[in-house]
HTML snippet that shows the backbone in 3Dmol.js (N, CA, C, O; Angstrom):
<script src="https://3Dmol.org/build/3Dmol-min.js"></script>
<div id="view" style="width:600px;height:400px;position:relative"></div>
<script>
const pdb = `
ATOM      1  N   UNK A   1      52.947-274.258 205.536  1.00  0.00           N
ATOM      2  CA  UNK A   1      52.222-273.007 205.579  1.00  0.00           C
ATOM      3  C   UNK A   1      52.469-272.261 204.264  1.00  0.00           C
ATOM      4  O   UNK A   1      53.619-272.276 203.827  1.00  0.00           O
ATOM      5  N   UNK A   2      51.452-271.567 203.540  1.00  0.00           N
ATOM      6  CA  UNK A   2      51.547-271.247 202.248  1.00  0.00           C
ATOM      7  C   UNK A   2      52.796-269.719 202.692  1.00  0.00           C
ATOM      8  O   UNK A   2      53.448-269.407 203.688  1.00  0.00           O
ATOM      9  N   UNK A   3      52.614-269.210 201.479  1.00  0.00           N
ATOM     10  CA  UNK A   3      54.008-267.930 201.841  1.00  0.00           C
ATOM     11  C   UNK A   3      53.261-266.801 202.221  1.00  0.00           C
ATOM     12  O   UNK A   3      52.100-266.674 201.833  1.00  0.00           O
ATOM     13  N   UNK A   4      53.838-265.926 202.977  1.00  0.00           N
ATOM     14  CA  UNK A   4      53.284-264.647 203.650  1.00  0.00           C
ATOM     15  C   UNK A   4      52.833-263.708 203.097  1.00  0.00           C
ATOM     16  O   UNK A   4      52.235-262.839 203.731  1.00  0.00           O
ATOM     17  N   UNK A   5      53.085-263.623 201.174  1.00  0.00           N
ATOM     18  CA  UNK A   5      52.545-263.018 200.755  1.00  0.00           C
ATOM     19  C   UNK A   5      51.143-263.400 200.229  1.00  0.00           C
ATOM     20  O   UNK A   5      50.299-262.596 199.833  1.00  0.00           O
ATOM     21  N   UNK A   6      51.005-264.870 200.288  1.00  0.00           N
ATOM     22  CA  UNK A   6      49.612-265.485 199.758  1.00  0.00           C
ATOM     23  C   UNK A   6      48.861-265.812 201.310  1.00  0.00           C
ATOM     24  O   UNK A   6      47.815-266.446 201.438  1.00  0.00           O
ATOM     25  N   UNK A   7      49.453-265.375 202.134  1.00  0.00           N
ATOM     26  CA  UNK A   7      48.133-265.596 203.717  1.00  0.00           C
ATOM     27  C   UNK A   7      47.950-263.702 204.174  1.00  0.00           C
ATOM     28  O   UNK A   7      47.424-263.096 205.108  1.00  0.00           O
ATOM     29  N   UNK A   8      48.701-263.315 202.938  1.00  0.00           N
ATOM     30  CA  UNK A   8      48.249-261.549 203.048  1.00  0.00           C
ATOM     31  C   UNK A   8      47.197-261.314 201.704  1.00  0.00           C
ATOM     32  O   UNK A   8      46.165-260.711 201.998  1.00  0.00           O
ATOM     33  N   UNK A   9      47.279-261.543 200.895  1.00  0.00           N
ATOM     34  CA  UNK A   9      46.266-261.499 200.106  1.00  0.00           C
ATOM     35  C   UNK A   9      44.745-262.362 200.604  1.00  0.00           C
ATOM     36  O   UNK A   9      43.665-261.793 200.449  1.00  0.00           O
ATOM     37  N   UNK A  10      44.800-263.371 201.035  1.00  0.00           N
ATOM     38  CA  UNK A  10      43.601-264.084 201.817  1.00  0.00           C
ATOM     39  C   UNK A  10      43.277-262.928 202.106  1.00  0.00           C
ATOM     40  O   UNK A  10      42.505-262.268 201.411  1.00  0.00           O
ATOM     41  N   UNK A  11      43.967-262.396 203.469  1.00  0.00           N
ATOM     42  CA  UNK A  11      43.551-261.888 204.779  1.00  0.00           C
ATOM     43  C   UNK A  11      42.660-260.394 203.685  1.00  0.00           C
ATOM     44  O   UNK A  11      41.570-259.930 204.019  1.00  0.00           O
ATOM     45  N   UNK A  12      43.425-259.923 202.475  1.00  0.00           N
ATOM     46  CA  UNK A  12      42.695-259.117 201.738  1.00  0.00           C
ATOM     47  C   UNK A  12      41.598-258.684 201.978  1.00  0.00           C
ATOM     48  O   UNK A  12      40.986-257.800 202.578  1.00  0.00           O
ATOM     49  N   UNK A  13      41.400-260.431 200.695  1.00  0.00           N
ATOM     50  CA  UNK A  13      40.018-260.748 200.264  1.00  0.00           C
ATOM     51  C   UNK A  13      38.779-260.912 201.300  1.00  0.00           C
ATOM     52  O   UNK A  13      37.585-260.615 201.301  1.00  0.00           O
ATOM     53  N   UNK A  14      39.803-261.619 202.285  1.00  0.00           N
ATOM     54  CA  UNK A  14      38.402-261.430 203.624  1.00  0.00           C
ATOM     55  C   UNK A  14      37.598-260.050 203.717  1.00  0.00           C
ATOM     56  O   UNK A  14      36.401-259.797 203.582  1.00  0.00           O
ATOM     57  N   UNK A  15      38.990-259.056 204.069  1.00  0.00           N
ATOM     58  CA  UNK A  15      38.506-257.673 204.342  1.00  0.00           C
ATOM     59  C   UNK A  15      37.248-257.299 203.346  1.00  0.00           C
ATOM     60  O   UNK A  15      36.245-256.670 203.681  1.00  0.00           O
ATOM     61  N   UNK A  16      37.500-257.762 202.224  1.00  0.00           N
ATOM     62  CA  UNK A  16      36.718-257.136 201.343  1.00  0.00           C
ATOM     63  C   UNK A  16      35.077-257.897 201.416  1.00  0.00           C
ATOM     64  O   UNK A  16      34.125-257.635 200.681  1.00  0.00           O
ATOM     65  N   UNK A  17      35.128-258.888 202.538  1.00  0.00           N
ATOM     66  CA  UNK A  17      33.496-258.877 202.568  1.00  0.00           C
ATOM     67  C   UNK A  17      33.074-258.884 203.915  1.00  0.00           C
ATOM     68  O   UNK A  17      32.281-259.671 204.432  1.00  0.00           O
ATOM     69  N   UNK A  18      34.019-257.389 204.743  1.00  0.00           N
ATOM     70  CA  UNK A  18      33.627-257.617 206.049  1.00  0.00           C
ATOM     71  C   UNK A  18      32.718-256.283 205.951  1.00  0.00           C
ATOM     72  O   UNK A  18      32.808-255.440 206.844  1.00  0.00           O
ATOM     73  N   UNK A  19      31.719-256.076 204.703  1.00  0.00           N
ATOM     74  CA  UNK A  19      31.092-254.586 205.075  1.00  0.00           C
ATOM     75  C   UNK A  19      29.793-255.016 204.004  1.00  0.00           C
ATOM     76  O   UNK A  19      29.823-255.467 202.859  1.00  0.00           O
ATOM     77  N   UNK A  20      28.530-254.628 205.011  1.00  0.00           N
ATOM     78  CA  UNK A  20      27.329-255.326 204.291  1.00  0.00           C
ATOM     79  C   UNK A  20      26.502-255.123 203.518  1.00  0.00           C
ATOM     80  O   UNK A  20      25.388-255.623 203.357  1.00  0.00           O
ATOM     81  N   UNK A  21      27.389-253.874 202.680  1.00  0.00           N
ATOM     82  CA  UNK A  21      27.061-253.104 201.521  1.00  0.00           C
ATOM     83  C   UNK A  21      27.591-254.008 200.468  1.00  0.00           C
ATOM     84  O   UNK A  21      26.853-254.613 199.692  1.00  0.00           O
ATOM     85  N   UNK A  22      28.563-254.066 200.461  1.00  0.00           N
ATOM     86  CA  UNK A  22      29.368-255.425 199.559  1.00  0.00           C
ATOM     87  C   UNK A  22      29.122-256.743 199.661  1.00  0.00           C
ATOM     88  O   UNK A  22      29.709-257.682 199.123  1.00  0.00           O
ATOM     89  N   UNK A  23      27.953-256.735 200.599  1.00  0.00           N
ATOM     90  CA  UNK A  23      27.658-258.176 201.276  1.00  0.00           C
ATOM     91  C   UNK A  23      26.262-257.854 200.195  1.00  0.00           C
ATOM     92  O   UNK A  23      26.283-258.290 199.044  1.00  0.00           O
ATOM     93  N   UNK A  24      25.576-257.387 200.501  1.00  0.00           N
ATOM     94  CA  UNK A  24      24.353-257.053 199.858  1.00  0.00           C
ATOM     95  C   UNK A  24      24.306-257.027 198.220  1.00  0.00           C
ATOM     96  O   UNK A  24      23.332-257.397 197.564  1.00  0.00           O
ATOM     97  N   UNK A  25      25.607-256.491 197.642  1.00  0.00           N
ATOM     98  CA  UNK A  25      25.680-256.270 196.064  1.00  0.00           C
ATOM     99  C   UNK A  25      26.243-257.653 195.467  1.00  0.00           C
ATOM    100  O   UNK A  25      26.389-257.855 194.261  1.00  0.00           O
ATOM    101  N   UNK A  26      26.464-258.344 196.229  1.00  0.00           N
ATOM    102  CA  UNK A  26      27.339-259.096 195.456  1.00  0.00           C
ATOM    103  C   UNK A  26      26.054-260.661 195.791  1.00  0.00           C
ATOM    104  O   UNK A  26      26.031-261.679 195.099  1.00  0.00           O
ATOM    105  N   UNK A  27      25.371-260.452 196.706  1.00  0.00           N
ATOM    106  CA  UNK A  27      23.797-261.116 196.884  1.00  0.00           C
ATOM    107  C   UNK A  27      23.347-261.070 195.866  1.00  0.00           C
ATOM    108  O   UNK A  27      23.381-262.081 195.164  1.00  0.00           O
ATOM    109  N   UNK A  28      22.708-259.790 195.361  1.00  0.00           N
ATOM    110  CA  UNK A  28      21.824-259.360 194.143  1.00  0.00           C
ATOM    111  C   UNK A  28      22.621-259.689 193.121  1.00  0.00           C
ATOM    112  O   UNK A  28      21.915-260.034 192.173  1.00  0.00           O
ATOM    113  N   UNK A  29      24.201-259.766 192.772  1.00  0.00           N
ATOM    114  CA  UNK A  29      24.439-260.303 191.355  1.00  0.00           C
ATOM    115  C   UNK A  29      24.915-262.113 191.427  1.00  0.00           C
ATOM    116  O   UNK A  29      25.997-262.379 190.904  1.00  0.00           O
ATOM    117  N   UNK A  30      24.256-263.077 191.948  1.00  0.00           N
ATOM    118  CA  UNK A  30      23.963-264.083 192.596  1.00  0.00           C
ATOM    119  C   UNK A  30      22.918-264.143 191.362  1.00  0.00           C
ATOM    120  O   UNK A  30      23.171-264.556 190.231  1.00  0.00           O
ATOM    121  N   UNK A  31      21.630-263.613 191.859  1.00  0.00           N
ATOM    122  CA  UNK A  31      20.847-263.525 190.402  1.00  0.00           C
ATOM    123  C   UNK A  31      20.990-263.180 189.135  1.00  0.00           C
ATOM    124  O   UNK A  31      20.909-264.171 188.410  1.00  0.00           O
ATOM    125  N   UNK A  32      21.180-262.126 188.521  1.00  0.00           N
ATOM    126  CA  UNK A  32      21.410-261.657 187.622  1.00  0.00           C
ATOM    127  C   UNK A  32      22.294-260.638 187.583  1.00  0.00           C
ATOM    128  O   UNK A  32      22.153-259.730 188.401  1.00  0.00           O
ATOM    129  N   UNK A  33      23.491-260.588 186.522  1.00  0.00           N
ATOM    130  CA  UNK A  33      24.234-258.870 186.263  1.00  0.00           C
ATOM    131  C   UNK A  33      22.713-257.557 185.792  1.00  0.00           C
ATOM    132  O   UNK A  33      21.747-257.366 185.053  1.00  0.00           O
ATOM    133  N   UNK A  34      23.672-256.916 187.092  1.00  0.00           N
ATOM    134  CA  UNK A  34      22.458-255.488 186.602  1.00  0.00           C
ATOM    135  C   UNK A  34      24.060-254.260 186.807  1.00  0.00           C
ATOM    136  O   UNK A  34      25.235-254.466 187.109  1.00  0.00           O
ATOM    137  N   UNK A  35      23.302-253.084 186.468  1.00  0.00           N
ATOM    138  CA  UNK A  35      23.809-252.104 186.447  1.00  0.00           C
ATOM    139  C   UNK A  35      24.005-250.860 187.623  1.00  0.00           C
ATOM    140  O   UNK A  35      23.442-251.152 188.678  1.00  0.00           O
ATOM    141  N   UNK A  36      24.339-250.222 187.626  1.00  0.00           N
ATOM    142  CA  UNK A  36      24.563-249.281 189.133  1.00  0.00           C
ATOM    143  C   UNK A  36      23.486-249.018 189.651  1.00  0.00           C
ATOM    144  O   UNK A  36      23.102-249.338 190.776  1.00  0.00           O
ATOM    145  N   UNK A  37      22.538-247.970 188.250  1.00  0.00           N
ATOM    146  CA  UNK A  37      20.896-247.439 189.057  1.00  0.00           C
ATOM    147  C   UNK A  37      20.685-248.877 189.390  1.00  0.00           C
ATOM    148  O   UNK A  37      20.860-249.027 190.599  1.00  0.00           O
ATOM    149  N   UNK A  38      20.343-250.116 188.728  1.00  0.00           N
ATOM    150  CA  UNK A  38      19.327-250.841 189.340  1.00  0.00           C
ATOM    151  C   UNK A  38      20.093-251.480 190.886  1.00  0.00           C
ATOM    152  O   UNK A  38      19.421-251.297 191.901  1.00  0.00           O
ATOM    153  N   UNK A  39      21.144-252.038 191.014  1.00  0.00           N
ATOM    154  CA  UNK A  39      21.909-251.992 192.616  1.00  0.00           C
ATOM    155  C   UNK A  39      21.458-250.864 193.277  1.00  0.00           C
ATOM    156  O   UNK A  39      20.921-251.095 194.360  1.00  0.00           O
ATOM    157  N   UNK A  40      21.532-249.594 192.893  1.00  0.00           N
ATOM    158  CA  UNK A  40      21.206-248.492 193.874  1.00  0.00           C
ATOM    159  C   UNK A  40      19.857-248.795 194.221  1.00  0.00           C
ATOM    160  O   UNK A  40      19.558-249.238 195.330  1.00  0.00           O
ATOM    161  N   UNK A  41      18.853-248.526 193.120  1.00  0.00           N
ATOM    162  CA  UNK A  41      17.395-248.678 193.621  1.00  0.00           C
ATOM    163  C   UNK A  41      17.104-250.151 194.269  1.00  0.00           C
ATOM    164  O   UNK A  41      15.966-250.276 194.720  1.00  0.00           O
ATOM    165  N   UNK A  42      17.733-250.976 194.351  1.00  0.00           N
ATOM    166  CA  UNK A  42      17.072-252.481 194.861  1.00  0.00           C
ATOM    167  C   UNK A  42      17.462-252.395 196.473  1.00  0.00           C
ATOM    168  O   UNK A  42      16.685-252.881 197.295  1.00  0.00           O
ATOM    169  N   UNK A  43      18.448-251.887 196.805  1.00  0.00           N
ATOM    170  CA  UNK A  43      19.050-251.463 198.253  1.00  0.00           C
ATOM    171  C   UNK A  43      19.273-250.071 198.585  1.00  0.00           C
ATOM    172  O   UNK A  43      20.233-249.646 199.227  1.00  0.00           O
ATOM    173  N   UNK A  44      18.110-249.242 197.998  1.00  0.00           N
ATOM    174  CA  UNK A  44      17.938-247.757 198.128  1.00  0.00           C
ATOM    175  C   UNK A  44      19.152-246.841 198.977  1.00  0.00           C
ATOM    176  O   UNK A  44      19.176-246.283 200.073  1.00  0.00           O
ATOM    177  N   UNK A  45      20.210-247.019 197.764  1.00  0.00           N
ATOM    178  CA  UNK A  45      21.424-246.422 198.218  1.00  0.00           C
ATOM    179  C   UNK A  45      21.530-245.400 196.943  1.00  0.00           C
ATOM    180  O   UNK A  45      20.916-245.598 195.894  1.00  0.00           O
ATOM    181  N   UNK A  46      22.352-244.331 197.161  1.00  0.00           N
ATOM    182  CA  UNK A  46      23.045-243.415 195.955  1.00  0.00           C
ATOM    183  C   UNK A  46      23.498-244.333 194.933  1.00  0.00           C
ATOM    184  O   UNK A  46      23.803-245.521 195.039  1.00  0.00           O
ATOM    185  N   UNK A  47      23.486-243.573 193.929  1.00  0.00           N
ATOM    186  CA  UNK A  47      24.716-244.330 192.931  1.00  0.00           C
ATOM    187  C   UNK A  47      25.917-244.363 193.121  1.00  0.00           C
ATOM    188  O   UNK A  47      26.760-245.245 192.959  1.00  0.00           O
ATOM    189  N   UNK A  48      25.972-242.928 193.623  1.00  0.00           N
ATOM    190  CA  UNK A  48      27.971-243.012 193.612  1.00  0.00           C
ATOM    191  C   UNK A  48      28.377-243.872 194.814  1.00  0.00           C
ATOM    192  O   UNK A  48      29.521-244.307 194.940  1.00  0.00           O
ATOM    193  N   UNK A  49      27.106-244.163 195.942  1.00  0.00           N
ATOM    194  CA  UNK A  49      27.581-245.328 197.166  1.00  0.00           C
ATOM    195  C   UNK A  49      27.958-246.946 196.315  1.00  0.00           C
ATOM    196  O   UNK A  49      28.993-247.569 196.553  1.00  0.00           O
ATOM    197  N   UNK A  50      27.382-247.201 195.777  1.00  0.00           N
ATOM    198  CA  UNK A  50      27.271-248.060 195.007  1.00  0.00           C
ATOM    199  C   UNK A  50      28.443-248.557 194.225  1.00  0.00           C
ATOM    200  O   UNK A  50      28.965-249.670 194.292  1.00  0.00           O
ATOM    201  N   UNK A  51      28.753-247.584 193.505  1.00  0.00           N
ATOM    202  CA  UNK A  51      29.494-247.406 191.956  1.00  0.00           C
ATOM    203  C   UNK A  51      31.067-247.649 193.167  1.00  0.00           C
ATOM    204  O   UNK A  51      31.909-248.510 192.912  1.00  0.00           O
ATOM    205  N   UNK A  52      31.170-246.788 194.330  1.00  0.00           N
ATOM    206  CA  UNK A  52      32.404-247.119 195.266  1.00  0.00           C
ATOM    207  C   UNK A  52      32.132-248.112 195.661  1.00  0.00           C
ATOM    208  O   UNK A  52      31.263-247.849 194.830  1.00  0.00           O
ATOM    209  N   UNK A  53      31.898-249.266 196.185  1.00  0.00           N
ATOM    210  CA  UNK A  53      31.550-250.231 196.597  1.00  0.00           C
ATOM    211  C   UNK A  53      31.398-250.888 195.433  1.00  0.00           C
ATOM    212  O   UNK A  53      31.410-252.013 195.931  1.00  0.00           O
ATOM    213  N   UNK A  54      31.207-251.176 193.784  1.00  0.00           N
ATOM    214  CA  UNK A  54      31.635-251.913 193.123  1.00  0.00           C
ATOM    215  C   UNK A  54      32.906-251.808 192.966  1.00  0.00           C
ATOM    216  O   UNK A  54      33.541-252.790 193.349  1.00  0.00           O
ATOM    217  N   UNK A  55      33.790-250.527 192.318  1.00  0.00           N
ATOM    218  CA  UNK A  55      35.099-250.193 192.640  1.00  0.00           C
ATOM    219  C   UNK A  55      35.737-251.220 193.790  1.00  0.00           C
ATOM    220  O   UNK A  55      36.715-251.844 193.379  1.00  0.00           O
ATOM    221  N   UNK A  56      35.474-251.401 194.698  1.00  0.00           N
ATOM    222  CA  UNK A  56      36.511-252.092 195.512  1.00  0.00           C
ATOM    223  C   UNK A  56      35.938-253.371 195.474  1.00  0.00           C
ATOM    224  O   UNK A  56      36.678-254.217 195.977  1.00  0.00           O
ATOM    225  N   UNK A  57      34.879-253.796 195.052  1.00  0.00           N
ATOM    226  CA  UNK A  57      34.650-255.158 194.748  1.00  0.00           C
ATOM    227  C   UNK A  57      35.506-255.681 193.406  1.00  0.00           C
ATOM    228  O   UNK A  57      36.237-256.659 193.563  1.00  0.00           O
ATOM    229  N   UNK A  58      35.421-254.999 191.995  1.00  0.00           N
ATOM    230  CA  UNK A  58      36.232-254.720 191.070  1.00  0.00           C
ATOM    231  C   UNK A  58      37.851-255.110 191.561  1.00  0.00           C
ATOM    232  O   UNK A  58      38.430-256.164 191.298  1.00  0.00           O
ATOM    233  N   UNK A  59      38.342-254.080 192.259  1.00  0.00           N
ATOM    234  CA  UNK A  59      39.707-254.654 192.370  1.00  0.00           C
ATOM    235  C   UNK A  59      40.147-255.817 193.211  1.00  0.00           C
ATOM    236  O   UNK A  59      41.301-256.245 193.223  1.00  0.00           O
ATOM    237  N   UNK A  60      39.036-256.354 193.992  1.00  0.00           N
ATOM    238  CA  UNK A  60      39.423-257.956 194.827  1.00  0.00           C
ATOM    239  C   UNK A  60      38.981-258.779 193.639  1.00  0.00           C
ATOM    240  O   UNK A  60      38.768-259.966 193.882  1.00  0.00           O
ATOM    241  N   UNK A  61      38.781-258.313 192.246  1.00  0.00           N
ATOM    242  CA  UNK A  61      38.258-259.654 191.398  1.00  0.00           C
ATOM    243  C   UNK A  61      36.978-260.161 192.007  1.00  0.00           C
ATOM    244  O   UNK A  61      36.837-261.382 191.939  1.00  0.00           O
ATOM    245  N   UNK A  62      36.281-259.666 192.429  1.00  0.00           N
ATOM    246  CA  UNK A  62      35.127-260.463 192.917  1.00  0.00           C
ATOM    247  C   UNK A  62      33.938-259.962 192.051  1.00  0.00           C
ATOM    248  O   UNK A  62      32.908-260.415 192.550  1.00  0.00           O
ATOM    249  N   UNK A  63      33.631-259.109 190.805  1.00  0.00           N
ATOM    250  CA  UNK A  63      32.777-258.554 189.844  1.00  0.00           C
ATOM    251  C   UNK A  63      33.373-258.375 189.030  1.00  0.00           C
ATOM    252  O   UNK A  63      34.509-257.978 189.292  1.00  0.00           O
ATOM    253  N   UNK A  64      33.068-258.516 187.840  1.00  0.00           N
ATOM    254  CA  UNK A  64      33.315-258.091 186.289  1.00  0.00           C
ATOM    255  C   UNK A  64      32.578-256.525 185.665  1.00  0.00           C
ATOM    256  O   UNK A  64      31.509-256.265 186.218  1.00  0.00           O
ATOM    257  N   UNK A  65      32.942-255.716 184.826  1.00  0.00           N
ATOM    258  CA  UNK A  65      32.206-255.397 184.264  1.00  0.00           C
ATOM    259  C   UNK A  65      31.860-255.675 183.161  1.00  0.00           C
ATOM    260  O   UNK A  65      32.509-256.528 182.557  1.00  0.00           O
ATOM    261  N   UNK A  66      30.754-255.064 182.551  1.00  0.00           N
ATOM    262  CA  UNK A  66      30.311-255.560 181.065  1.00  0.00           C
ATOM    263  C   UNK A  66      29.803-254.327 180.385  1.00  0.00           C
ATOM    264  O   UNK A  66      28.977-253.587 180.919  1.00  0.00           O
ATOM    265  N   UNK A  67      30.343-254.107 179.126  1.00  0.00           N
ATOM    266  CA  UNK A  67      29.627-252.494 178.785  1.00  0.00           C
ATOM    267  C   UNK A  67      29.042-252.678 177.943  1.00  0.00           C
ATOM    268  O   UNK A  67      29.393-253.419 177.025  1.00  0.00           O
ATOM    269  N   UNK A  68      27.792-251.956 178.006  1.00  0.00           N
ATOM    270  CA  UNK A  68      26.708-251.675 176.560  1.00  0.00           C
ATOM    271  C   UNK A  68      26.352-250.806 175.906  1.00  0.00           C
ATOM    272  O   UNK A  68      25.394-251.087 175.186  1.00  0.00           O
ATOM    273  N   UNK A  69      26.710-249.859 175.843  1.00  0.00           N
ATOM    274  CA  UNK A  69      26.248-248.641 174.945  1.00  0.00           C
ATOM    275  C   UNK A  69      27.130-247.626 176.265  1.00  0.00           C
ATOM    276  O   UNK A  69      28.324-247.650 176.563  1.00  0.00           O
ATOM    277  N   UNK A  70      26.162-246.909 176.766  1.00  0.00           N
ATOM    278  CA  UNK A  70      26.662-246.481 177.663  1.00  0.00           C
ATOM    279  C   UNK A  70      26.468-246.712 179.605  1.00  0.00           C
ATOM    280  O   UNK A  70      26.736-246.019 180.586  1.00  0.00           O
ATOM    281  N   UNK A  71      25.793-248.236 179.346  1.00  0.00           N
ATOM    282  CA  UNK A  71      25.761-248.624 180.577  1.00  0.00           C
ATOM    283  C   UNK A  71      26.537-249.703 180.423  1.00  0.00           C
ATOM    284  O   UNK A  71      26.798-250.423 179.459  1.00  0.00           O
ATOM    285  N   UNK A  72      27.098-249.672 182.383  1.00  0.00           N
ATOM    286  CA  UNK A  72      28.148-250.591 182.533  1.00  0.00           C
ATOM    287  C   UNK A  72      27.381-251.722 183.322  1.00  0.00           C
ATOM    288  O   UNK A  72      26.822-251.327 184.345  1.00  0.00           O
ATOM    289  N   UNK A  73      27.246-253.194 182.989  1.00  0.00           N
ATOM    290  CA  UNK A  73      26.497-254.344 184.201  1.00  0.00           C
ATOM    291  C   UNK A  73      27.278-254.925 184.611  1.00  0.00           C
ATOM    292  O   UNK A  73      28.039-255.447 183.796  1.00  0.00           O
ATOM    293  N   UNK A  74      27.548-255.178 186.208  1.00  0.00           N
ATOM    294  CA  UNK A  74      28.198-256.032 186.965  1.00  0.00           C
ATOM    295  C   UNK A  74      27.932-257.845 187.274  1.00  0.00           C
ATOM    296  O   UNK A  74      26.909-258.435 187.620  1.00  0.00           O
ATOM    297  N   UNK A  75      28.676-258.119 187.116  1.00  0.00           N
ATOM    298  CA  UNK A  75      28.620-259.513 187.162  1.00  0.00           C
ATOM    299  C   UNK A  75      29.279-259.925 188.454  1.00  0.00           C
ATOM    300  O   UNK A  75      29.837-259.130 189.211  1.00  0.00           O
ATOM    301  N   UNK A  76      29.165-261.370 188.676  1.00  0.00           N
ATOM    302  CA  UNK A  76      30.233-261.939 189.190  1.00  0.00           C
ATOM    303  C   UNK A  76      31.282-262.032 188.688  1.00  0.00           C
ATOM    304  O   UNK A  76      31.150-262.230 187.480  1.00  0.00           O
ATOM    305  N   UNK A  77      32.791-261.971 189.154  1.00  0.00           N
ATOM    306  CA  UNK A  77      33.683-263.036 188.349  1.00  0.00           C
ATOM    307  C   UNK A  77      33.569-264.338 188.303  1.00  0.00           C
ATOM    308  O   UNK A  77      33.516-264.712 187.131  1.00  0.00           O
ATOM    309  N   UNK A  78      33.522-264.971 188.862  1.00  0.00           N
ATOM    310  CA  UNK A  78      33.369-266.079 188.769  1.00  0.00           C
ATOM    311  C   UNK A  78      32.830-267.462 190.180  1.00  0.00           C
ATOM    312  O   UNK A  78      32.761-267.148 191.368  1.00  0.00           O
ATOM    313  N   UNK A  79      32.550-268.775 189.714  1.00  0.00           N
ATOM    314  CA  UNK A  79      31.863-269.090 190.433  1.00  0.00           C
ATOM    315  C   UNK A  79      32.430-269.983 191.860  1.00  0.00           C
ATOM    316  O   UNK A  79      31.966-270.959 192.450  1.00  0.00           O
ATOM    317  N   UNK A  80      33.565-269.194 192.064  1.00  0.00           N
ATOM    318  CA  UNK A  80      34.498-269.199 193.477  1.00  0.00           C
ATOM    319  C   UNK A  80      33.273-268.380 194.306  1.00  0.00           C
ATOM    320  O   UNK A  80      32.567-268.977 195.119  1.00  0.00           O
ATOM    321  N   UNK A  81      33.142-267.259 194.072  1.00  0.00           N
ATOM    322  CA  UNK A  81      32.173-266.382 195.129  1.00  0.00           C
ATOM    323  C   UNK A  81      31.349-266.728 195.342  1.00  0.00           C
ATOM    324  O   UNK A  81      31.162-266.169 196.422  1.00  0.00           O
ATOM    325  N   UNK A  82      30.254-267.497 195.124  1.00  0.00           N
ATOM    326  CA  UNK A  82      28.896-268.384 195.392  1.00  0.00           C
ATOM    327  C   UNK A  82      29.377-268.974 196.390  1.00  0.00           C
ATOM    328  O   UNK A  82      29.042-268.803 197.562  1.00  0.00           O
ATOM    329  N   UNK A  83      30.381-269.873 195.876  1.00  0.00           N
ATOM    330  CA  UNK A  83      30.902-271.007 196.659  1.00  0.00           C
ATOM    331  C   UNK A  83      31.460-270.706 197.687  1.00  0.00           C
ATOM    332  O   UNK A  83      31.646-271.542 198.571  1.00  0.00           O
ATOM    333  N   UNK A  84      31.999-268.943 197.835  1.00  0.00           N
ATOM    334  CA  UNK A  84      32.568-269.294 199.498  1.00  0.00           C
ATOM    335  C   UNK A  84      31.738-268.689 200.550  1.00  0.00           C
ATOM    336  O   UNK A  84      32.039-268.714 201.743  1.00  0.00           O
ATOM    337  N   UNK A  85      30.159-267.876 199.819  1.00  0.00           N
ATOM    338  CA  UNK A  85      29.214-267.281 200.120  1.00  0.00           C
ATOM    339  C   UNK A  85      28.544-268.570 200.850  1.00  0.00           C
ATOM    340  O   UNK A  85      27.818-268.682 201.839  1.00  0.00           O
ATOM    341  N   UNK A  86      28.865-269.098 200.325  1.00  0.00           N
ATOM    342  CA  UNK A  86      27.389-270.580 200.662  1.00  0.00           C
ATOM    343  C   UNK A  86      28.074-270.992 201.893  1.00  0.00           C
ATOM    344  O   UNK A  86      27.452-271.168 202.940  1.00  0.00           O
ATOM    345  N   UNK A  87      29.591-271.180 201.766  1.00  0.00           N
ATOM    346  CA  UNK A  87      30.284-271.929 202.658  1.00  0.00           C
ATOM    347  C   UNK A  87      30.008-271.153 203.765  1.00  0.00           C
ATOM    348  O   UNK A  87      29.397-271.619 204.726  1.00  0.00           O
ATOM    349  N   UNK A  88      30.482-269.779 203.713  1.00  0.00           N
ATOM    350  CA  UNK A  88      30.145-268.882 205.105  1.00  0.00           C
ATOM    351  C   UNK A  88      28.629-268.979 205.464  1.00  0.00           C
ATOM    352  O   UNK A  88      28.508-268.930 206.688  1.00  0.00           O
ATOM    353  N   UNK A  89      27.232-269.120 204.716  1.00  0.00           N
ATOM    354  CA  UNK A  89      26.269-269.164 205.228  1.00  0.00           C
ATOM    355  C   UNK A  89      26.193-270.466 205.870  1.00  0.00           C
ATOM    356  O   UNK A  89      25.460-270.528 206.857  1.00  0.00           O
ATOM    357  N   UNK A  90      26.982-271.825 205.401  1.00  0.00           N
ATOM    358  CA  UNK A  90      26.236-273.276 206.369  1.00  0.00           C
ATOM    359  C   UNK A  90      27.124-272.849 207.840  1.00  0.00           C
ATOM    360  O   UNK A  90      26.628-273.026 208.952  1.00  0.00           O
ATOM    361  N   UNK A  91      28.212-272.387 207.674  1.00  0.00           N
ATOM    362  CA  UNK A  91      28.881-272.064 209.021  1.00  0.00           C
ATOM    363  C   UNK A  91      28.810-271.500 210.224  1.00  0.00           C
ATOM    364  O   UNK A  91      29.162-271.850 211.350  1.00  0.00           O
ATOM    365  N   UNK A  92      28.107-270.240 209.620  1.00  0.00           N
ATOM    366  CA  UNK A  92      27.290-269.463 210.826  1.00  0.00           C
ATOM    367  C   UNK A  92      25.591-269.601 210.774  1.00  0.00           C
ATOM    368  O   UNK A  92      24.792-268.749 211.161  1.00  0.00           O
ATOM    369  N   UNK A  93      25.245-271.080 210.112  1.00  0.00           N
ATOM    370  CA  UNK A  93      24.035-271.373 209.985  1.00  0.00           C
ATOM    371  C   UNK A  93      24.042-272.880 210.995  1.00  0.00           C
ATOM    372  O   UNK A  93      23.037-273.532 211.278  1.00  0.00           O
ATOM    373  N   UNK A  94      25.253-273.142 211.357  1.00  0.00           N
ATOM    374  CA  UNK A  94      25.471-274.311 212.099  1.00  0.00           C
ATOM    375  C   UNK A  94      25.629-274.076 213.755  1.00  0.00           C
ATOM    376  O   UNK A  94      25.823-275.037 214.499  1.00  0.00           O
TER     377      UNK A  94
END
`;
const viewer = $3Dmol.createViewer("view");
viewer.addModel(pdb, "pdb");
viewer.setStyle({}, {cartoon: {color: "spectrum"}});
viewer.zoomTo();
viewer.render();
</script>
């Protein structure tokens, strides 16, 4: 059994995609990195709903930012999150 501090961090990261606002943003950067307004306007939410809900996506490592002048675009981190996105969709697709 791995150590209790690495089956507490799991249990984290789970938390962090049990809410379908974070389920939804992290969909849309699947396609392409965009920026807060365009997340807000594509799932007609506030910005600052948004901008909190990247914030805690941000600290599970599950988005990057990227800055350009004075806009910030979210990315994925990397291509672990596809992969456990997909995995949870054949699962409760089975």
């Amino acid at each position: 059994m791995p150590a209790e501090e690495k089956l507490y961090d799991l249990a984290e990261l789970f938390k962090v995609f049990g809410d379908s606002t974070r389920i939804k943003i992290i969909w849309a950067l699947f396609e392409e990195e965009m920026c807060v307004c365009d997340i807000a306007s594509l799932l007609n939410m506030t910005q600052s709903a948004i901008s909190h809900q990247l914030r805690v996506l941000k600290q599970a490592r599950l988005v990057k930012p990227r800055r350009e002048g004075k806009n910030i675009f979210y990315s994925l981190d990397d291509e672990h999150i596809e992969a456990i996105f997909y995995q949870g969709m054949k699962h409760i697709s089975e």
